[in-house]
N, C-alpha and C positions, 0 to 999 in steps of 0.2 A: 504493500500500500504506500508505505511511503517513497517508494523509487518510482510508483505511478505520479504521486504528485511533486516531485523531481521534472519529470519528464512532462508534465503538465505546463510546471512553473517557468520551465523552460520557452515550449514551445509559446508561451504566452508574453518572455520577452525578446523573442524572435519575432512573432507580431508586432510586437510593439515597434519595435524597429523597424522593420518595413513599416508601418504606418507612417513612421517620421518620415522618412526619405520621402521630398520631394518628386515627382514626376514633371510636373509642369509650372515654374516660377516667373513673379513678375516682379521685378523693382521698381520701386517708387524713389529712387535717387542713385547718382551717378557712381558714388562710393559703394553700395550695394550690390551694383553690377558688377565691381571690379572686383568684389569679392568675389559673386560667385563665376567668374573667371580662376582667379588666386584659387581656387579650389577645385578647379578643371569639370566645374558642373556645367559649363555653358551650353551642353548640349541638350540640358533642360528647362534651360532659359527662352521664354516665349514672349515676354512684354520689356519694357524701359518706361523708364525717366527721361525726358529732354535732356540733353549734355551728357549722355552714359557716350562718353567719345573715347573712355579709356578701356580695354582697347581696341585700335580700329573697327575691328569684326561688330562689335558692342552698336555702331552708330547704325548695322543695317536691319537694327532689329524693330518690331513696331513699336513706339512711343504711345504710352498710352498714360500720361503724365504729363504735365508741365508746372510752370507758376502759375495758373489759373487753376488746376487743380486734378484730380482725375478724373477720368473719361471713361467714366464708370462701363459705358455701353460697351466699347472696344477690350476695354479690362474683360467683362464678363463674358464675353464673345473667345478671349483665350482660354476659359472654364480653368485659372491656374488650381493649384491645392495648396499653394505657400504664396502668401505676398509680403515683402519683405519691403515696410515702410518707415522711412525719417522721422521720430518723434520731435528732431527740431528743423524740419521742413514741408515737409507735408502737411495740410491742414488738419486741425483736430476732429472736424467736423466730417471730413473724408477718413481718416482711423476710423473712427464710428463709424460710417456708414455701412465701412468692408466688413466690422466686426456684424454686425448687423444684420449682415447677405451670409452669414454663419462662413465665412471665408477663414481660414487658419491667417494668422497675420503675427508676424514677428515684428515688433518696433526698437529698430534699433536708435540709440541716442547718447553716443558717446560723451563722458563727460571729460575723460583723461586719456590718457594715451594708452593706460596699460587694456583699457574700457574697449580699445579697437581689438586686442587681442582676445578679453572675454565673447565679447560678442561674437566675434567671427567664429570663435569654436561654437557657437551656440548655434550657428546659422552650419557651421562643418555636421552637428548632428542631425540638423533634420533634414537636410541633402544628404546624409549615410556619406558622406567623407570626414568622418573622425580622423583617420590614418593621417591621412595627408594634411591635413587643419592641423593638428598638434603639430607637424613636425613644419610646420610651415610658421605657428604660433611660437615654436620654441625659439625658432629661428630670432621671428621679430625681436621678442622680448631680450636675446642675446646683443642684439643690433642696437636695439635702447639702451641697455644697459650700459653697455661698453660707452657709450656716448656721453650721458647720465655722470658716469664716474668721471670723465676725463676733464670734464668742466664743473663740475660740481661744486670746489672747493678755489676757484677763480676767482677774483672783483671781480665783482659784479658791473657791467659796461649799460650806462643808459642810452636807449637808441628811443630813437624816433620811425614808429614802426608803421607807412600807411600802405591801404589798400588801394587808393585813387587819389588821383590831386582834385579835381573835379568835382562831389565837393571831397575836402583834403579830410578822409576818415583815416581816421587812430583805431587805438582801441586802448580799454580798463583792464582793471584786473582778472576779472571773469573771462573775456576773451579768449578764444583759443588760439591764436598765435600768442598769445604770452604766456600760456604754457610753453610751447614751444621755447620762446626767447627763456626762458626760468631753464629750461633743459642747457641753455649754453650758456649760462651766465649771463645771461642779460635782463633787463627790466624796462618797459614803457616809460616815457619819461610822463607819459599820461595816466601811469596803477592809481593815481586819486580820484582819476574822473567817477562819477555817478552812476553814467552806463557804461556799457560793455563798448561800443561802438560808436562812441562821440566823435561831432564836424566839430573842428575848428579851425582855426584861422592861422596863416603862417607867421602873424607878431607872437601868438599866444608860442606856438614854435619856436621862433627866436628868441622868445622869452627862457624857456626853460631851457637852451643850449645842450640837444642831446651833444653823444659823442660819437653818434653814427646815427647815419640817414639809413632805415631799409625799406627799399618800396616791394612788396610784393605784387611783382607785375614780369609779363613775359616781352615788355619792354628795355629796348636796350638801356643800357647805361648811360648814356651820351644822350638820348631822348629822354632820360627821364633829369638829366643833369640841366635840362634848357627850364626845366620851369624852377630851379635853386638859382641859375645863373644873378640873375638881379639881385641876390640876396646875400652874395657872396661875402660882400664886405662885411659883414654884420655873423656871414655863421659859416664855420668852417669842416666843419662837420662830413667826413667823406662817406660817398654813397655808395651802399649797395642793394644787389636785387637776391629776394627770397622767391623759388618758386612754390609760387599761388596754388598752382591747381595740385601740385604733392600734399603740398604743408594743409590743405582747408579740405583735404577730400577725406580723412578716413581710414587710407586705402596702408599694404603695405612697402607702397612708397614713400611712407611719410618718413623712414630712419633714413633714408639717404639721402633727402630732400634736408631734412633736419641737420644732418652731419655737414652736408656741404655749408647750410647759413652758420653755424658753428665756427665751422673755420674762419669764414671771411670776418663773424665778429672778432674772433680771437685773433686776425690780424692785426686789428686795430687794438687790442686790447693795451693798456699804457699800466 
């Protein structure tokens, strides 16, 4: 009797598992997609996010997503059984809805960086790639760390960190590029602002005299050097470029995207 209910127990979490494993997924953001690339499930992948551009294969797939929100008809029309959506992009009002249509829905919503690793394993189980999620997860966490340690114990460098001049956005403490900069010893020269994502003005800039300019932007150097130009005499501060779409997507490109801003701050470091 009891090796019958052995072999009961069994077969009941071998169900189980097949249950998880997706068959047919859709993402609702661009970092979700790259995961389940990174996990070599793409060949289950049937719907997108607008901008799922990483990697190329990723842009020819239907878009059933954008900033206006989901498109619920074309979503439902893929019949997914996993929809893997952005708790800080997606509308809350669209979660509910998918929840709603009894849809299985994983909400991912990174808050740290070790948070990209949890989750992804959690998104590796119910695609049934544990295997290769862990060893893909060990990896990352390896890759941070090392980075983590080598700056850890630096001055601390204040940089002036925007995303657009246009209007000229920073960011606070909460922000996730200042995670980032905290991972290499650096700090906003903006950690007191009120939000996360405050405009302000290039006096208020000049004001507080970071020790480095970084624009994240896949703008060159020399193009982003023309709108400091007039300001020169007053801030000397030398610039560099973070890239944007590594460092703000999620994904696990973020440790070499990371390591490389790293360096160039610690170039400057005095």
């Amino acid at each position: 009797m009891k090796n019958a209910y052995s072999w009961l127990l069994l077969l009941g979490l071998v169900v189980a598992v097949r249950v998880e494993s997706a068959e047919r997924i859709v993402t609702l953001s661009p970092h979700l997609t790259e995961w389940i690339y990174s996990l070599q499930a793409q060949d289950r992948l049937v719907g997108v996010s607008a901008f799922s551009d990483y990697p190329e294969a990723a842009a020819e797939l239907p878009v059933i997503a954008d900033y206006q929100g989901v498109d619920f008809t074309a979503l439902m029309a893929l019949e997914p059984d996993l929809v893997l959506a952005w708790g800080g992009g997606n509308k809350p009002q669209d979660i509910a809805r998918l929840k709603s249509l009894g849809l299985r829905v994983y909400i991912s919503q990174p808050q740290t960086l070790d948070d990209i690793a949890t989750e992804m394993l959690d998104v590796a189980r119910l695609t049934g790639q544990v295997e290769s999620g862990r060893s893909l997860i060990n990896r990352y966490r390896q890759e941070l760390n090392q980075i983590q340690t080598q700056y850890q114990n630096l001055k601390t460098v204040k940089v002036f960190y925007y995303l657009w001049a246009q209007p000229l956005m920073t960011i606070g403490e909460g922000a996730w590029a200042n995670k980032i900069l905290t991972t290499c010893g650096a700090e906003s020269v903006f950690i007191d602002s009120p939000i996360d994502y405050p405009e302000v003005s290039v006096k208020q800039v000049l004001l507080r005299q970071p020790a480095l300019l970084i624009a994240a932007s896949d703008q060159s150097v020399q193009t982003l050097e023309n709108f400091w130009t007039p300001h020169r005499s007053v801030i000397a501060a030398p610039l560099v470029t973070a890239d944007a779409n590594a460092l703000h997507r999620f994904t696990l490109r973020i440790t070499a995207a990371i390591d490389t801003l790293c360096q160039r701050i610690d170039h400057y470091r005095k």
